[in-house]
C-alpha positions as CSV (number, residue, x, y, z in Angstrom):
1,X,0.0,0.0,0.0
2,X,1.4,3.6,-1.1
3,X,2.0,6.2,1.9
4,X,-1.4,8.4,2.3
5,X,-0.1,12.0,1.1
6,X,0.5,14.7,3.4
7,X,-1.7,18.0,3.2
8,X,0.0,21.0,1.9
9,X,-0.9,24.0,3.3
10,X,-2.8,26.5,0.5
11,X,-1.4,29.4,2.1
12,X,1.9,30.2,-0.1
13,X,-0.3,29.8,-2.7
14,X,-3.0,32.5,-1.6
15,X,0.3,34.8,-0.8
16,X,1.3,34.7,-4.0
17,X,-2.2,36.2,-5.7
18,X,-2.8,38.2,-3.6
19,X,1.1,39.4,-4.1
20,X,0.6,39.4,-8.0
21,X,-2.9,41.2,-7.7
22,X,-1.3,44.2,-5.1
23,X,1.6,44.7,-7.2
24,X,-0.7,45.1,-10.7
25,X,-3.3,47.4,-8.5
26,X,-0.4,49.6,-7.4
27,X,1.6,49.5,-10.5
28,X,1.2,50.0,-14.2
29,X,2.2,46.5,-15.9
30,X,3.2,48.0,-19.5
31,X,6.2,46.5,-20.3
32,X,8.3,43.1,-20.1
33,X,10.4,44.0,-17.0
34,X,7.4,45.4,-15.0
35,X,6.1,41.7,-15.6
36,X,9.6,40.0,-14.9
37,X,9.6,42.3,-11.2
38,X,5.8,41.5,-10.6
39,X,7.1,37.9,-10.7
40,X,10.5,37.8,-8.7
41,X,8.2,39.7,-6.1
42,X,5.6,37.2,-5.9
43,X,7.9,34.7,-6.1
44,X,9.6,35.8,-3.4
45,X,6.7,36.4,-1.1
46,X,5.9,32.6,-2.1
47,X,8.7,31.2,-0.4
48,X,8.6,32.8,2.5
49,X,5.4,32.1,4.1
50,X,6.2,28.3,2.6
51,X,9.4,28.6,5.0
52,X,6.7,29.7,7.8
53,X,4.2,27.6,7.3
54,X,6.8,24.7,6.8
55,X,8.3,25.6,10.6
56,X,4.9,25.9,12.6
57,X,3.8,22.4,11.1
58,X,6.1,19.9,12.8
59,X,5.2,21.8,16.0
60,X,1.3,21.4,15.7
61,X,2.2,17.9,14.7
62,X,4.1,17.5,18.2
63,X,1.2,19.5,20.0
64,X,-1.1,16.9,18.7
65,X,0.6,14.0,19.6
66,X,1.3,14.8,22.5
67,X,-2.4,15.7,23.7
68,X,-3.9,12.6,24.8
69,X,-7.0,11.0,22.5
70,X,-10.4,12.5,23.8
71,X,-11.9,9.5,25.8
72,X,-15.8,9.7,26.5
73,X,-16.7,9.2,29.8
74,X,-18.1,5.7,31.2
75,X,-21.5,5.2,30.9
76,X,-23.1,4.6,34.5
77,X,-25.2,1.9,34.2
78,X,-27.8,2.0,36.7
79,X,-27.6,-0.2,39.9
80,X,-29.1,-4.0,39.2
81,X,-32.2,-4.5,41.8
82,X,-32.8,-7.9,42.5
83,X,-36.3,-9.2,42.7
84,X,-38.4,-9.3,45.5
85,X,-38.1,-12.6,47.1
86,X,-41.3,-13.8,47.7
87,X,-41.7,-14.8,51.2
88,X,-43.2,-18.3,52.0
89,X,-47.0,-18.2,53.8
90,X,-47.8,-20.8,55.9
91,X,-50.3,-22.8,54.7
92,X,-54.0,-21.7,55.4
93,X,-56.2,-24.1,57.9
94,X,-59.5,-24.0,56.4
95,X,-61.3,-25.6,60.0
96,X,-59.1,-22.8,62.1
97,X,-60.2,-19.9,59.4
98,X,-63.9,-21.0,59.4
99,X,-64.0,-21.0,63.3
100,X,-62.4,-17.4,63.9
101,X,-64.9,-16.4,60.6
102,X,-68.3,-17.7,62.8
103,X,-66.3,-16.1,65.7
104,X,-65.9,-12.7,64.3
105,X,-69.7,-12.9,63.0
106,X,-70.9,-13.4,66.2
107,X,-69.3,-10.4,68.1
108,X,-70.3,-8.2,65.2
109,X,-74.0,-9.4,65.7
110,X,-73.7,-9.1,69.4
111,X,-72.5,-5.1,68.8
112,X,-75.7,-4.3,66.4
113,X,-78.0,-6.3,68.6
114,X,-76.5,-3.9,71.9
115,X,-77.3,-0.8,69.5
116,X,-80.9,-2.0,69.5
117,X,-81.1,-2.4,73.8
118,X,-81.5,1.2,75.6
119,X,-81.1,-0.4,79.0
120,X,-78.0,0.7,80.2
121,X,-77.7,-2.6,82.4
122,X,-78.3,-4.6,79.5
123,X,-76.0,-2.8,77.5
124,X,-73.0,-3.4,80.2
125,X,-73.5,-6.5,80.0
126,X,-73.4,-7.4,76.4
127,X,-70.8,-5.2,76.7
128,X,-68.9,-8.1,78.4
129,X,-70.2,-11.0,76.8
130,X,-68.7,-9.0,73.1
131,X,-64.9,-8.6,75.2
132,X,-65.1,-12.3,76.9
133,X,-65.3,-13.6,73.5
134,X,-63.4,-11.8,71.8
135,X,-60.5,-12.8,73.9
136,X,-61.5,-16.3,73.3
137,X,-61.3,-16.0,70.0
138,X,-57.7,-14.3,70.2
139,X,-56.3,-17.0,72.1
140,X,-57.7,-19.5,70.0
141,X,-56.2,-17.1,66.7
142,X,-52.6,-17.2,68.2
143,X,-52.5,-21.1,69.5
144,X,-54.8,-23.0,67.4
145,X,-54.1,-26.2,69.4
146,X,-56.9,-24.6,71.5
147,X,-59.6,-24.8,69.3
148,X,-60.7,-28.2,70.8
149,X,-61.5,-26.5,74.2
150,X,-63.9,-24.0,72.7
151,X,-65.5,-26.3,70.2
152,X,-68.6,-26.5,72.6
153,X,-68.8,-22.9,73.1
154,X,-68.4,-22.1,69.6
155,X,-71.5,-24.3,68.4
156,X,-73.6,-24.2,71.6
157,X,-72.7,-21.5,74.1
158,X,-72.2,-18.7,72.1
159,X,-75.3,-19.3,69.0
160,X,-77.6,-19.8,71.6
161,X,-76.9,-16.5,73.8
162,X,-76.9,-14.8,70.4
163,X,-80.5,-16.2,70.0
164,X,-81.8,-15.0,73.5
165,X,-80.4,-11.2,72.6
166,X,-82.2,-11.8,69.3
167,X,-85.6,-12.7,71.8
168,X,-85.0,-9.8,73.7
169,X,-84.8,-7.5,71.5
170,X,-88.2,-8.6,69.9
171,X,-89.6,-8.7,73.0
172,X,-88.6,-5.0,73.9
173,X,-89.9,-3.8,70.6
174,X,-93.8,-4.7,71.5
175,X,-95.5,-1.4,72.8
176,X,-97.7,-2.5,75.3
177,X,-95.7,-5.5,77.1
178,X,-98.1,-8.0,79.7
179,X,-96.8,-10.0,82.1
180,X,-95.5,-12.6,79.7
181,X,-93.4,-10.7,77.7
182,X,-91.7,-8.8,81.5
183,X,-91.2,-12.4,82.7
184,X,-89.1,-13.3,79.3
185,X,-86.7,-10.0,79.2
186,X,-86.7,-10.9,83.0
187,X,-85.3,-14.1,82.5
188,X,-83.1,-13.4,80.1
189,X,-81.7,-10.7,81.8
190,X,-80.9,-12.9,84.7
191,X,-79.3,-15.6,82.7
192,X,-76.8,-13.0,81.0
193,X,-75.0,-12.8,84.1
194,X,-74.7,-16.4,84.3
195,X,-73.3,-16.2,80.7
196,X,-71.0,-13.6,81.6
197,X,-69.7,-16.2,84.1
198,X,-69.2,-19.3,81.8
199,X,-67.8,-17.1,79.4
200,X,-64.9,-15.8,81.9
201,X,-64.2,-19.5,82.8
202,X,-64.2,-20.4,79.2
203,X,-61.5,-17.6,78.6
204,X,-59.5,-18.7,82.2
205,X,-59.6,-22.3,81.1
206,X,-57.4,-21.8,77.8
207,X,-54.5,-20.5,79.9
208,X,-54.2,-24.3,82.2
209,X,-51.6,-25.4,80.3
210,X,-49.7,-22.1,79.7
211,X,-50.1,-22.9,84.2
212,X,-48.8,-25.6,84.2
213,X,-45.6,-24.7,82.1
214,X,-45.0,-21.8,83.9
215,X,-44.8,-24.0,87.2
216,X,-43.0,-26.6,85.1
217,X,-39.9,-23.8,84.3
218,X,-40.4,-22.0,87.6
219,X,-39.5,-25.4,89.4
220,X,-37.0,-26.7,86.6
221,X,-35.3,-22.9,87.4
222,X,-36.0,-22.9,91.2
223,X,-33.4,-26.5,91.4
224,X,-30.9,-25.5,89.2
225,X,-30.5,-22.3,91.2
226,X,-30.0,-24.2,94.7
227,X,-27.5,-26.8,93.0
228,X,-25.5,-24.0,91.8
229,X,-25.7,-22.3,95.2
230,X,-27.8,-19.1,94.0
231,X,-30.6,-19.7,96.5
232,X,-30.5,-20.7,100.5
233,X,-32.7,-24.0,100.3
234,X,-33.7,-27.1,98.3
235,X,-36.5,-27.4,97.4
236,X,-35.6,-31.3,96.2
């Protein structure tokens, strides 16, 4: 392959019209030797902008090769997220969900059926019966294995006190109540506070075996403090 050709600079070239188009605007070009000087002056002129050009080239050569190539910044990629992880749900338990569901329905019918009782006595005490089995409920929620001990409150207890409210309410509502319809609110008022009773030992009787591990750690922790001498007695 030839060598690529190097680029001349045009300016000698531009000095010397310019030098031959001065001289003829200047002076009168009427004979031979007015030609000859017009010549020898732009000849002249020629060569010495070639000598200039010809020195400031190798030192805009050197300039350039000495300036470093222009390198574009990095692009900045933006930061990889990694997907969410996806965390693992325990498996639903369709018996334990259904329970809590009845559960939940029955406290809320309890609430609209206390909105319909003006008795302030009455009220106070469905009042107590909604908390009392709401806890139940709660305990049940955070240690299902408890389920089995309300199982008879959940289908009996609880419907049936729901269906006495429900009577008492209808019985309230009659304008002109006789003797039958007093003895009924009567009697059902009377049997809410037994309710409320049951109730609190239905709640109380979920905690016996949280009981009876707290005695089991509190003795476990009681002997292992009097074999390493951190108490005054046995207790074995």
């Amino acid at each position: 392959m030839g060598k690529k050709p190097k680029n001349r600079s045009v300016a000698p070239i531009y000095a010397l019209g310019l030098t031959v188009l001065g001289y003829s605007l200047l002076f009168t070009l009427g004979s031979v030797g007015d030609y000859i000087k017009c010549a020898l002056l732009a000849w002249v002129v020629y060569l010495l902008v070639g000598g200039i050009v010809k020195k400031d080239r190798p030192a805009q050569e050197a300039q350039a090769q000495q300036a470093p190539p222009r390198k574009d910044p990095p692009k900045q990629e933006p930061p990889k997220q990694d997907p969410p992880k996806q965390e693992d749900k325990p498996a639903g338990d369709p018996e334990l969900e259904a329970l809590l569901r009845r559960g939940r329905e029955a406290v809320r019918r309890i609430q609209e059926l206390n909105d319909a009782i003006p008795d302030y006595r009455m009220s106070a005490k469905l009042k107590q019966i909604e908390i009392l089995t709401s806890s139940i409920l709660s305990q049940v929620e955070k240690k299902p294995d408890k389920r089995k001990a309300v199982r008879q409150f959940m289908d009996y207890y609880l419907p049936t006190t729901i269906k006495l409210l429900e009577q008492y309410v209808n019985l309230q509502e009659v304008g002109l109540p006789g003797e039958n319809i007093t003895t009924g609110m009567e009697r059902i008022e009377a049997m809410l506070d037994k309710v409320i009773v049951a109730f609190q030992k239905q709640l109380d009787g979920l905690f016996a075996r949280d009981v009876v591990d707290i005695t089991a750690d509190i003795q476990v922790m009681e002997q292992m403090m009097a074999q390493n001498g951190l108490t005054n007695q046995r207790d074995f």
